[in-house]
Every structure is written in structure tokens, then in C-alpha cells.
C-alpha positions as CSV (number, residue, x, y, z in Angstrom):
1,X,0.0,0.0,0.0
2,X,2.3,2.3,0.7
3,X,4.7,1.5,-2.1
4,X,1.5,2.1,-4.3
5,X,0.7,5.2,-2.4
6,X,4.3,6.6,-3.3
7,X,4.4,5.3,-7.1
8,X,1.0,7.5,-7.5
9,X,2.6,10.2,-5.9
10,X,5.6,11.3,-8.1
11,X,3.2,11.1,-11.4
12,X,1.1,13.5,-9.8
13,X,3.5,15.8,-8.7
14,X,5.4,15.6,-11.9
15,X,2.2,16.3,-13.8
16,X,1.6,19.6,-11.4
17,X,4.7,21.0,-12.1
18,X,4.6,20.2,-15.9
19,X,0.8,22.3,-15.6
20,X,2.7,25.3,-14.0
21,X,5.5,25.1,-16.5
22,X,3.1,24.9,-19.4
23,X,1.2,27.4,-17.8
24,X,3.5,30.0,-17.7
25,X,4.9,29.3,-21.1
26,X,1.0,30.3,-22.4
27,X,1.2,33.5,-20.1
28,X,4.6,34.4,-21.7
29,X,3.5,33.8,-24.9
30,X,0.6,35.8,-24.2
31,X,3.1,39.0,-23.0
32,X,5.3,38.4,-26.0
33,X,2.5,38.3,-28.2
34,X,0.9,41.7,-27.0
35,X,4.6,43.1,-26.8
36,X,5.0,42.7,-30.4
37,X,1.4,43.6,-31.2
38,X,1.9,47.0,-30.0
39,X,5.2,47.8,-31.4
40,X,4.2,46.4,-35.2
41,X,0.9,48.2,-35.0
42,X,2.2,51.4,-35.9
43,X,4.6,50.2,-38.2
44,X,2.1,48.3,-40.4
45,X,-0.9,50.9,-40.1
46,X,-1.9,53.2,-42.0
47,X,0.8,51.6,-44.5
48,X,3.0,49.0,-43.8
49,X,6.8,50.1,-43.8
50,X,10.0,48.7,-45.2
51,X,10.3,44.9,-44.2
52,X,13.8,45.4,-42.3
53,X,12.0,48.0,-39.8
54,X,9.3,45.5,-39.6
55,X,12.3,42.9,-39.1
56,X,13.6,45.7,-36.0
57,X,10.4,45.9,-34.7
58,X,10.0,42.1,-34.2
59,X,13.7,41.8,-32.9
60,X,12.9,44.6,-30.3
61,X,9.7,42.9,-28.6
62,X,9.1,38.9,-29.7
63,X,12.5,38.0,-27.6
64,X,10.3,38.9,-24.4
65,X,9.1,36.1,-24.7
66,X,12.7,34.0,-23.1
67,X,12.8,36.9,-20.7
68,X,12.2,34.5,-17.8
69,X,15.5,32.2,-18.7
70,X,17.8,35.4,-19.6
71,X,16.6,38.5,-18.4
72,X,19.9,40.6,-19.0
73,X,20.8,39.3,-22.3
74,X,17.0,39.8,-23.4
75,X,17.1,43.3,-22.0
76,X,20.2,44.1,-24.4
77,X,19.2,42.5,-27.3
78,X,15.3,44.1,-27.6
79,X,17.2,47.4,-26.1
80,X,19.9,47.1,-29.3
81,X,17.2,46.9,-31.8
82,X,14.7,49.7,-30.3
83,X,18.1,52.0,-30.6
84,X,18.6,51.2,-33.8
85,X,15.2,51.3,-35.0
86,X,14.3,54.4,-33.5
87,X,16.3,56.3,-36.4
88,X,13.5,55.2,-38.7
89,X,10.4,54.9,-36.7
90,X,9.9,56.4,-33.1
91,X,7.0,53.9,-31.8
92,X,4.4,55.4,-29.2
93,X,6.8,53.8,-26.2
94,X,9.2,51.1,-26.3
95,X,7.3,48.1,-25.1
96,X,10.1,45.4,-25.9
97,X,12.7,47.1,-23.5
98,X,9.9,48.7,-20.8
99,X,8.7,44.4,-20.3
100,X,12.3,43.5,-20.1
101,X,13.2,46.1,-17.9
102,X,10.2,45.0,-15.5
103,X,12.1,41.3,-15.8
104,X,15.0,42.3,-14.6
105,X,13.6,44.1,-11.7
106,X,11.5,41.1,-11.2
107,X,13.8,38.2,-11.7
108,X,17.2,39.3,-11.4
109,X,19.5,38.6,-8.7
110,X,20.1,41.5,-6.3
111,X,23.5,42.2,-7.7
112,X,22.6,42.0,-11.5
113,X,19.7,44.0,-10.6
114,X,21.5,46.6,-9.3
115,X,24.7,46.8,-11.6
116,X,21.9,47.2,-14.8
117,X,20.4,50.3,-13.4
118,X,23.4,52.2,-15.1
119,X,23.5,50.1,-17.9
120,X,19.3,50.5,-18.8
121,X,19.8,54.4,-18.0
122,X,22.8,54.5,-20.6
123,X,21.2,52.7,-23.3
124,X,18.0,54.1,-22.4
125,X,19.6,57.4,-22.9
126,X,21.9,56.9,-26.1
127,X,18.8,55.6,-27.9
128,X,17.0,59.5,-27.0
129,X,19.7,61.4,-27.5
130,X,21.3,59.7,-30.9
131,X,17.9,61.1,-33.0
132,X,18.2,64.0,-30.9
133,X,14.5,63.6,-28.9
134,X,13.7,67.2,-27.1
135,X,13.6,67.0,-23.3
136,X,9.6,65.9,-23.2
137,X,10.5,62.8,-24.8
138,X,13.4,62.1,-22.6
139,X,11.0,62.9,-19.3
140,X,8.1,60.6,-20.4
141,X,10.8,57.9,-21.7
142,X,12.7,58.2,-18.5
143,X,9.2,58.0,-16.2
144,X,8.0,55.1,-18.0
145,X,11.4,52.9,-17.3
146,X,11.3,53.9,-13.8
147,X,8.2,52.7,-13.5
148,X,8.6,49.4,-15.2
149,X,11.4,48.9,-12.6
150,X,9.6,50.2,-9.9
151,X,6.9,47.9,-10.8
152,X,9.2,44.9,-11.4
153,X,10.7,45.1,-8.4
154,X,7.1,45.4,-6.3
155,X,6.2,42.2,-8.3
156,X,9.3,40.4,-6.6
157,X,8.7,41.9,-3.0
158,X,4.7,40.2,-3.4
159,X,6.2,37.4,-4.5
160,X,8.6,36.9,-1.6
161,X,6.3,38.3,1.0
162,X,3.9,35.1,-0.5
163,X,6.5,32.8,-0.5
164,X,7.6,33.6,3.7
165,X,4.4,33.1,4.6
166,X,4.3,30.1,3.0
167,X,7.1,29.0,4.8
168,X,5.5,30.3,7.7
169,X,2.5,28.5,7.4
170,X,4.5,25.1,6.9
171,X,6.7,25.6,9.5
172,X,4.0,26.1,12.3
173,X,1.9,23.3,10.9
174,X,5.5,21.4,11.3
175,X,5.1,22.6,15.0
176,X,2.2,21.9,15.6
177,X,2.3,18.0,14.4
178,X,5.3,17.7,16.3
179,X,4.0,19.1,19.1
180,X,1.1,16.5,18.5
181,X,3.7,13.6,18.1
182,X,5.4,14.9,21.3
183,X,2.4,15.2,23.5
184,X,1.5,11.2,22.2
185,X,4.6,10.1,22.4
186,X,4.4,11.2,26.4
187,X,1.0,9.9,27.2
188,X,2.1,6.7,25.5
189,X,4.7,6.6,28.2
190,X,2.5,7.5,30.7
191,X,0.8,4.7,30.0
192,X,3.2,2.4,30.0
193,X,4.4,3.7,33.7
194,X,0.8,3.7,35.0
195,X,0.0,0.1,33.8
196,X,2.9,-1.3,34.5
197,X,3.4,0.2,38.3
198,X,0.0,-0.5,39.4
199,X,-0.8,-3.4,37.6
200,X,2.4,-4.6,39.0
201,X,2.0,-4.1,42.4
202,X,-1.8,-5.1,42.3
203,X,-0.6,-8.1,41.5
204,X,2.5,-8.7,44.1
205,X,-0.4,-7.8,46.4
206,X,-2.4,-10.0,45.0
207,X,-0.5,-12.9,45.2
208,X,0.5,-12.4,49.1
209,X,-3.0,-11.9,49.5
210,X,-4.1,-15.9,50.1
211,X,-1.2,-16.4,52.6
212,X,-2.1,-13.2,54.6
213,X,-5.5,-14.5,55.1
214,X,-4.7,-17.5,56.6
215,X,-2.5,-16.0,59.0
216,X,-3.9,-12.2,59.8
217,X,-6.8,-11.3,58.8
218,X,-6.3,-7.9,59.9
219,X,-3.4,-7.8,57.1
220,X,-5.3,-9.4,54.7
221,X,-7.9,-6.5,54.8
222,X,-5.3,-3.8,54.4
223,X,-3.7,-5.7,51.6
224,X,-6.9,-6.3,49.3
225,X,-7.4,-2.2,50.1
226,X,-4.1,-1.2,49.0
227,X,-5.1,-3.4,45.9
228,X,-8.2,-1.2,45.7
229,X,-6.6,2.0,46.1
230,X,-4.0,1.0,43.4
231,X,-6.5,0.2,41.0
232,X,-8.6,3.0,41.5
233,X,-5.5,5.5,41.1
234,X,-4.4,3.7,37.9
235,X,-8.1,4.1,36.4
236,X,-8.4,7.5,37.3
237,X,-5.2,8.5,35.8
238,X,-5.8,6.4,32.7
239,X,-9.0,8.3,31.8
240,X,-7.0,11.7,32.4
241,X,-4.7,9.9,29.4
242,X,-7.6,9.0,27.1
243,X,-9.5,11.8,27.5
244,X,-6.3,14.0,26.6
245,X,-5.8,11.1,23.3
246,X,-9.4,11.6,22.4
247,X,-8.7,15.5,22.0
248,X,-8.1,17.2,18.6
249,X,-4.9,18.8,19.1
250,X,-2.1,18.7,21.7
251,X,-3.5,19.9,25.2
252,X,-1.5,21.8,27.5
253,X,0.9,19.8,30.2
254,X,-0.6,22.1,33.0
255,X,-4.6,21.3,31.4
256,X,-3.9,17.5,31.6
257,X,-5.2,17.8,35.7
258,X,-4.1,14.6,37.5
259,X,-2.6,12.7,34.5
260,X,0.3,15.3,35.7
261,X,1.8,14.0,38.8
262,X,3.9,16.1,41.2
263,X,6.9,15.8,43.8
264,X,4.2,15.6,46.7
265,X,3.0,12.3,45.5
266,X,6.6,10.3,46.0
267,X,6.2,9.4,49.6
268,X,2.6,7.6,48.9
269,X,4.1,6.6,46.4
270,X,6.9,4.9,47.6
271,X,4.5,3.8,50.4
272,X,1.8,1.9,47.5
273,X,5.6,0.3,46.0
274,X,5.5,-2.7,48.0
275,X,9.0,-1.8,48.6
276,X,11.2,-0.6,51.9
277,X,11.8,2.6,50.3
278,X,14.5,5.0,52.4
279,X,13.7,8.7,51.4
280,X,15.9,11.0,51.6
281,X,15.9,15.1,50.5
282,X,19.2,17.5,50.4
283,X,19.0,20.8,50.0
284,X,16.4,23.8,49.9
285,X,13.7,22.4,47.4
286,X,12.7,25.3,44.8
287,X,9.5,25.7,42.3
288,X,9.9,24.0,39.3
289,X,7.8,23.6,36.4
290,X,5.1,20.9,36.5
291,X,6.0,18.8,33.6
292,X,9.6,18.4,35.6
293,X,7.8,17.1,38.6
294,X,6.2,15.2,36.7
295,X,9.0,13.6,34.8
296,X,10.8,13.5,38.0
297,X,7.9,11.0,39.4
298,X,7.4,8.7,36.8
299,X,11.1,8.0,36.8
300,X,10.9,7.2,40.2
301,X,8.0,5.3,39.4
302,X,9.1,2.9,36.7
303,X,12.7,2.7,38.9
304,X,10.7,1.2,41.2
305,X,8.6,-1.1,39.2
306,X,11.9,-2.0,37.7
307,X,13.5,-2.7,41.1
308,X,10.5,-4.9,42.5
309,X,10.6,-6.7,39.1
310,X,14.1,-7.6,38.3
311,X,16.2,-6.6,41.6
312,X,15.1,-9.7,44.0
313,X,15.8,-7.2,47.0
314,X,13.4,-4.8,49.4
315,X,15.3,-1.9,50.1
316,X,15.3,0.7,47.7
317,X,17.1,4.3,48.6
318,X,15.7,7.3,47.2
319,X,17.6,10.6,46.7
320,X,16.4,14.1,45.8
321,X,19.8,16.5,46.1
322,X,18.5,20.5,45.5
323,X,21.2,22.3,44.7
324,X,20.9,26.1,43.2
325,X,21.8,25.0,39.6
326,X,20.2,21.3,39.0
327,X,18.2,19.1,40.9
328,X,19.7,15.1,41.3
329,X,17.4,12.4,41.4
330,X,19.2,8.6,42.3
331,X,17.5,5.2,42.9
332,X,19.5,2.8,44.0
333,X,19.5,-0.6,45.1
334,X,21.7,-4.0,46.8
335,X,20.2,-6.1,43.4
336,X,21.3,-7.4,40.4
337,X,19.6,-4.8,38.1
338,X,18.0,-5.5,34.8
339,X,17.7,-9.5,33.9
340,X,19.9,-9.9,30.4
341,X,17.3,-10.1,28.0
342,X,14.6,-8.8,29.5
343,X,12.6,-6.1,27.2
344,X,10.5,-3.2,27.6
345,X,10.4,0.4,27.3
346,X,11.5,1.2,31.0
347,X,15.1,3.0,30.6
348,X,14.6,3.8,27.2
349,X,11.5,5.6,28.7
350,X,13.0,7.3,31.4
351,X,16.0,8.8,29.3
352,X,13.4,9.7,27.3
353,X,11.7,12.0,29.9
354,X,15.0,13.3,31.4
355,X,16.1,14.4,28.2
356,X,12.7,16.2,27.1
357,X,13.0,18.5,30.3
358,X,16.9,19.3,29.6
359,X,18.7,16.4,31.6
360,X,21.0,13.8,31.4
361,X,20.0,10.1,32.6
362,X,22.0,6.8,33.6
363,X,21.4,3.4,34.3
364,X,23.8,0.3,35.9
365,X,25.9,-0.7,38.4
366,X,25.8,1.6,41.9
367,X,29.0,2.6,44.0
368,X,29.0,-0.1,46.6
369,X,27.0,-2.3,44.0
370,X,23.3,-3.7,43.1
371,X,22.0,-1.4,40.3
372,X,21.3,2.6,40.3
373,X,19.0,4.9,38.5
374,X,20.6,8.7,38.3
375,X,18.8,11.8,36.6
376,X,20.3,15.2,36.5
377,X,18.1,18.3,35.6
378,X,19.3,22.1,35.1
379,X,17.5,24.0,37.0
380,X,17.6,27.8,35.6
């Protein structure tokens, strides 16, 4: 399908651009032909005139025609023949040179542009003053150019003003389906933290549940609540997540309500783990944007899923160092870390977050051994 979908593709984008060729081809014709109209028209009515200033008349307007390709070498050549024609004939204005002077203004480079200013004002010139043309003629031939240019060179400034908003436009829809991606691409983690935490620990809960019963029922009832509590946490903030999927575009980090989680909610969570979790805080604890809290607590989160999965051990230390320019988050552990071959999203999912808020992560062996979990994030 999708080999089908591209192979339809290029045919149609080929013919598109073989349209616009052909039509602007018919639009320059058009020009060309309504050039040369107008400067033959007084040379073949009332009476037609010598076929060689026919032949000049042609020479100075039909080449407007490959003004697109060659602006400057048009411009001379129709600019050569209207100076040598106006010995014989003086036409009512010189369309050939006035349509490639608008070219140049239109299509030439900025440097070209601006080195044939002296060059269109001297031939411009040499062809008034050669047949010796009083100073009206020079005035009205000398406004008419300037406007040509003048008009030329507004044609180019639309044109680029069109074209940058263009660009604009693209580049914010860009934005805004990456911003779309992004936002997916973090609920989709979400998810995977939410299901696999809770669902986790419902079900280490679960399964100490029948051997609890037997032997304290007192336990037993606070076990199968936890399992309650877990479940109804993990529901709650799974409708947050599709509710925020179901919407049309990308909703705000601080509009998703609880799907956001924040620094508040470590020690119940580190109580709901399962785990003997030892807290502990350094420094002076500052305000710091939501979507950091929250990417500092579902790294703790899936750290601990991963420790109660793969690690064999209980005790898990938690670290939070504040210091005035970043904010250190460890988990560490006395287990064996990550089984080999084991898959899952888990690391790759918490590098993930660490790096979308600006921070650096790492993952594997701790200082006095088992495994550890260390985030780093800039705090400005």
C-alpha cells in the first residue's frame, strides 16, 4: 500500500509542475505576443513600412518572450534593436525594453539588478539622444522605465512576501504536528508507567493476599485495600490519558489535571511500592515547572517497578539532592539490576523523559554495587 501510495505520488507531482511550467509558457507567450502587437501596429498601419524595420520591430519585442531564462541578455538585445530602430520609426513607447526592464527588476539577482540600473539608464539614454529627442520625450521615456522597474521590483517583493508566509505556514503546521507527536509520544509513556506500576504491584499484592488471610486477617484487609486504592489510582489517571488522546490537538501539560503528577505524590508513592523505600531530600527544594515534577515521578515510578521486578531485594534508597543549579534524582539498590534479555520500554522511557525537560540520565551498576538509577536536571 504504501509502495502504491508513493508510485501514485511522483506522477502526480510531476504532472503539477509540468501544468505550471506549461502554464506560464501560455502567459509568456501571451506577453510576447501583445509586446509585439503593439510595437508592429504602428509600423504596419496606415501603411506597412519597409520589411527590415518590420524585421527591428519584431527583434525589439518577440524576444520577451525568453525573458524568464535570460533576463539581462534579453534586455540588451530588444534594447539594441529599439536603438537602432528608433532612427527610422519612433514607436508610441518602447514596449520590448519597458517588459524587459520590468524582468530584470523582477527576476534578477540583487546584484545583477543593481549593476543594470546604469546600464538600462545608458542605453535608455543613447537611444533618445542619438535622433536627438527634445527633453519631453526624454521625461516621459525616462518616467515610463522607472516605473517598469519600480513595478518589477514590487512584483518580486509580493512574490517573496507570499513565499515567507508560505514557509510560515508550513513551519507552524511542522510545529504543531510535532508538538502533536510529542504530546502522544508522552502519554504513551504515561501509560506504560501507570500500567505497569499499578498493575504490578496489584498483582504482588495480590498474590500475598491468600497467605495473609490465613494467617492475619487484619493484614489481609489492608492488603486487598491497598489493591483497591491502586486500582482505582491507575483508572483515574488512565482516563486523564484517554481523555487528553481523544482531543483534537495537543492539550497543555498544566490542562492535563491529575494525568500530571507532582513531587508531593513520591512518599505515597513509595508507600503503595511494595517496597522498603529510604527517602531521603538535600538541600532547599525550589519551584519548578510541573512537567519536571512530573517527569521526576514517573522516573521514580518505573525505577521502582523495575526494582521490585528484576532486583530480588526490598530496600530501595531514594535521593532528591537541591542544589541552586540542577536538581539530582538517584535510585538505587543492593540487586542485580535488569535480567539480560529482558525487554521493555522502561530505561529507554525514562532517558526519554529526562532528556525532554533538559537532563541527562543513567542506568547500571551503583557505587557499593546492586544497580542505580541517576537523573540530572538544570534548574535555571
Amino acid at each position: 500500500m504504501i509502495n502504491a501510495g508513493h508510485a501514485g505520488g511522483a506522477p502526480t507531482a510531476r504532472a503539477s509542475a509540468w501544468a505550471a511550467r506549461f502554464s506560464g509558457r501560455r502567459a509568456d507567450g501571451a506577453i510576447a505576443a501583445a509586446t509585439t502587437a503593439a510595437t508592429l501596429g504602428p509600423l504596419l498601419v496606415p501603411a506597412p513600412k519597409a520589411w527590415w524595420i518590420i524585421a527591428l520591430g519584431v527583434l525589439a519585442s518577440a524576444p520577451v518572450y525568453w525573458r524568464r531564462r535570460a533576463p539581462m541578455a534579453v534586455a540588451l538585445f530588444v534594447g539594441a534593436a529599439m536603438t537602432v530602430l528608433v532612427f527610422w520609426e519612433k514607436p508610441f513607447l518602447p514596449f520590448g525594453p519597458l517588459v524587459a526592464v520590468h524582468a530584470i527588476a523582477d527576476l534578477s539577482p540583487t546584484g545583477k539588478r543593481l549593476a543594470a540600473i546604469p546600464a538600462i539608464a545608458a542605453v535608455v539614454g543613447m537611444s533618445l539622444a542619438l535622433p536627438g529627442e527634445d527633453s519631453e520625450t526624454f521625461r516621459l521615456v525616462g518616467i515610463a522605465f522607472v516605473a517598469a522597474y519600480a513595478l518589477g521590483t514590487s512584483a518580486r517583493a509580493n512574490r517573496s512576501r507570499t513565499a515567507e508566509l508560505a514557509e510560515r505556514e508550513r513551519r507552524r503546521e511542522q510545529e504543531h504536528i510535532a508538538a502533536v507527536a510529542e504530546e502522544r509520544a508522552r502519554i504513551a509513556r504515561d501509560m506504560h508507567d501507570i500500567i505497569t506500576h499499578s498493575v504490578g504491584l496489584m498483582v504482588v499484592q495480590a498474590e500475598a493476599g491468600p497467605v495473609v488471610v490465613r494467617s492475619d486477617a487484619r493484614r489481609a484487609e489492608a492488603v486487598f485495600d491497598a489493591i483497591a486504592d491502586t486500582g482505582r489510582g491507575a483508572l483515574t489517571e488512565l482516563r486523564g490519558l484517554l481523555t487528553a488522546l481523544r482531543a483534537s490537538a495537543a492539550p497543555a501539560a498544566e490542562d492535563l489535571g491529575p494525568v500530571q503528577p507532582r513531587l508531593d505524590g513520591l512518599a505515597s508513592l513509595a508507600e503503595r511500592s511494595g517496597l522498603d523505600v529510604l527517602m531521603t531530600v538535600e538541600g532547599e527544594r525550589r519551584r519548578i515547572p510541573g512537567s519536571l515534577e512530573a517527569a521526576v515521578y514517573r522516573i521514580v515510578q518505573e525505577a521502582l517497578t523495575n526494582v521490585r521486578k528484576h532486583a530480588g531485594v526490598r530496600t530501595v534508597r531514594l535521593r532528591l539532592r537541591w542544589t541552586p543549579g540542577e536538581l539530582l534524582v538517584e535510585i538505587a539498590d543492593e540487586g542485580g539490576g535488569p535480567r539480560r534479555g529482558s525487554s521493555g520500554y522502561g530505561l529507554v522511557g525514562m532517558r526519554e523523559r529526562a532528556l525532554a525537560c533538559g537532563g541527562t540520565f543513567s542506568a547500571g551498576p551503583g557505587q557499593d554495587g546492586g544497580f542505580m538509577v541517576r537523573a540530572v536536571f538544570p534548574l535555571e
